[in-house]
C-alpha positions in Angstrom: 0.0 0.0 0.0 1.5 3.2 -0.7 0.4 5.7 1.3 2.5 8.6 2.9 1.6 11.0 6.1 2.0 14.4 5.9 1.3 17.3 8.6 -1.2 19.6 6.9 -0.1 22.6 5.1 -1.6 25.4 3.4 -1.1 23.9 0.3 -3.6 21.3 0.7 -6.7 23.5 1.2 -8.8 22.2 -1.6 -8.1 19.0 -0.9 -9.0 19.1 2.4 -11.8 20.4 1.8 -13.1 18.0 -0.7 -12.0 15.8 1.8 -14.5 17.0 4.0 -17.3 17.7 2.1 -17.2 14.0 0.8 -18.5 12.9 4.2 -20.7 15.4 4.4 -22.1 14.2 0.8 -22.5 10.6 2.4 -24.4 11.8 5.4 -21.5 11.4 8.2 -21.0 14.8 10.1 -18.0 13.2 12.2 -14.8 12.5 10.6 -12.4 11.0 13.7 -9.3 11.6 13.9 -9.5 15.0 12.3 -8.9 17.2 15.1 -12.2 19.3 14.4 -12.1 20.0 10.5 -15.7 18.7 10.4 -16.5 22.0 12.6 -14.1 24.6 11.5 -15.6 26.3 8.6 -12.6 28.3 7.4 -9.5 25.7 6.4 -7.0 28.3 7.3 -8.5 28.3 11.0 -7.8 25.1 11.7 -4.8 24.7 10.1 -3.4 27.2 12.7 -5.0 25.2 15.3 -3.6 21.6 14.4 -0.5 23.4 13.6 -0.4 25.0 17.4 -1.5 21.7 18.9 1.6 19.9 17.8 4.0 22.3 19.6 4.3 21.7 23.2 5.1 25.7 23.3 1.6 26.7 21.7 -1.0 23.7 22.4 -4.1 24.8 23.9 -4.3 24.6 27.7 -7.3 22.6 27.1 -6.1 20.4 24.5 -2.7 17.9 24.6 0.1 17.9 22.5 -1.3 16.3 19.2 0.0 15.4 15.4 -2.2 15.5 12.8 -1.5 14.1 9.7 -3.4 13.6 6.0 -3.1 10.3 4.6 -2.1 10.8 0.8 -2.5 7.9 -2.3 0.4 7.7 -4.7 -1.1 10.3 -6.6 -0.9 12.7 -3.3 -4.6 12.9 -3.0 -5.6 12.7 0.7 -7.6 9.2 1.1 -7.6 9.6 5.2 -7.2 12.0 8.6 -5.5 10.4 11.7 -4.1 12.1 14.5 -1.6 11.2 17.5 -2.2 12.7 20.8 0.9 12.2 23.2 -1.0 11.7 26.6 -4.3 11.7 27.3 -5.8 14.0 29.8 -9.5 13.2 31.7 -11.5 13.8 29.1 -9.3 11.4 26.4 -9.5 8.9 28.5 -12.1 7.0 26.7 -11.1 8.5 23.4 -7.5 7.2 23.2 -4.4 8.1 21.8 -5.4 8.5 18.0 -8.4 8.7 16.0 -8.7 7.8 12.5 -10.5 8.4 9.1 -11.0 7.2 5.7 -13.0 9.4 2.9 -16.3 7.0 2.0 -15.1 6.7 -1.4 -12.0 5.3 -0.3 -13.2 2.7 2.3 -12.3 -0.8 2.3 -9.0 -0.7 0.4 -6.7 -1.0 3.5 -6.1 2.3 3.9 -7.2 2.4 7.6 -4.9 -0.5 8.7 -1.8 1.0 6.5 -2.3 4.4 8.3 -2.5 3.1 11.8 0.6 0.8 11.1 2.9 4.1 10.1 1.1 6.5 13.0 2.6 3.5 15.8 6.1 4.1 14.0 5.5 7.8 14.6 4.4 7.3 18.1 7.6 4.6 18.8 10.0 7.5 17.4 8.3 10.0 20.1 8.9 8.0 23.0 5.5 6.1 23.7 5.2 2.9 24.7 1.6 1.9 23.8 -1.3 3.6 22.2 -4.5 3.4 23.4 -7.9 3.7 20.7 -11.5 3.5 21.1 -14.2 2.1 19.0 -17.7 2.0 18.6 -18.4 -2.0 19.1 -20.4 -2.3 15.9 -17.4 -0.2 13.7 -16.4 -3.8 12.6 -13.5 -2.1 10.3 -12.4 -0.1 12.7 -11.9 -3.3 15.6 -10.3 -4.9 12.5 -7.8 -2.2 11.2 -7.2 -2.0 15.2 -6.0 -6.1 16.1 -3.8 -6.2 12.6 -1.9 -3.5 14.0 -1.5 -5.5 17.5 -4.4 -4.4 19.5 -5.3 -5.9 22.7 -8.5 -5.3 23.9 -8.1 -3.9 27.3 -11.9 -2.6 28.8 -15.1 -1.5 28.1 -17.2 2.1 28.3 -20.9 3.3 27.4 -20.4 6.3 25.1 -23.8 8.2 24.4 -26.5 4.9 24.8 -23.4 2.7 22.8 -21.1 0.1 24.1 -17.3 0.9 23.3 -14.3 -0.6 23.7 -10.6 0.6 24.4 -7.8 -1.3 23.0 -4.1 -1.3 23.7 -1.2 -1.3 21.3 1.7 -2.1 22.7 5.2 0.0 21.0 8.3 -1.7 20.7 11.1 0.6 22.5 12.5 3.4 21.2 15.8 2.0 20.6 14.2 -1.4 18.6 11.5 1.2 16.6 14.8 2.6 14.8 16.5 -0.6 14.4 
């Protein structure tokens, strides 16, 4: 699968966008992992934002120190959204360490797995030593893409009227993630 992750930049405004709009197109007004573009209606905005987040000098006191990256195709179109978030503070608790997205046209194709695989490389290289992600108990895919990347599950939560689940990925040292 070749598939690269890139921070967002200014340059990928109309693609994000589009990006965007598609799940709005198919009826989804969530897209996880994305570190509020489904709310922000000016691109720019959040740009600054995800761009702040991932400084430990300018993240919001009410946020955590977070990476946010665009999953682009061979042809540098972005097929996905997943983010990294370094610790998890009260309310992350039962959100975990990284969310994830895959635009609805692009769904089923691997894309998910492939992005969560390179994201645990990034987290290895910053010093964690496990991730943990939610899931919806009925987001089949998403449990899936979650135990081929080494998920463990680890305990359960209600989220609004739902049962979820938190899994654990365990992150080889720092020393063996650069071997």
């Amino acid at each position: 699968m070749n598939i690269t992750l890139k921070k967002p930049d200014s340059s990928m405004q109309a693609d994000a966008l589009d990006f965007r709009q598609e799940f709005f197109d198919s009826g989804e007004q969530v897209i996880n992992g994305s570190e509020l573009l489904d709310r922000t209606e000016q691109y720019a905005d959040w740009l600054q934002s995800v761009t702040a987040n991932a400084c430990a000098e300018t993240v919001s006191p009410d946020w955590v120190l977070t990476d946010t990256f665009f999953a682009l195709d061979a042809a540098n179109r972005i097929v996905g959204i997943i983010d990294l978030r370094h610790t998890l503070n009260e309310f992350l608790r039962d959100f975990g360490n990284c969310g994830y997205s895959v635009r609805p046209s692009e769904r089923r194709k691997g894309y998910a797995t492939e992005m969560l695989r390179q994201l645990l490389q990034i987290a290895a290289d910053a010093g964690l030593t496990a991730l943990h992600l939610s899931v919806e108990r009925d987001n089949v895919p998403s449990v899936r893409t979650i135990v081929k990347n080494g998920g463990v599950y680890e305990r359960s939560f209600t989220f609004e009227g739902g049962e979820a689940d938190i899994y654990r990925i365990a992150l080889p040292p720092q020393h063996e993630a650069q071997a």
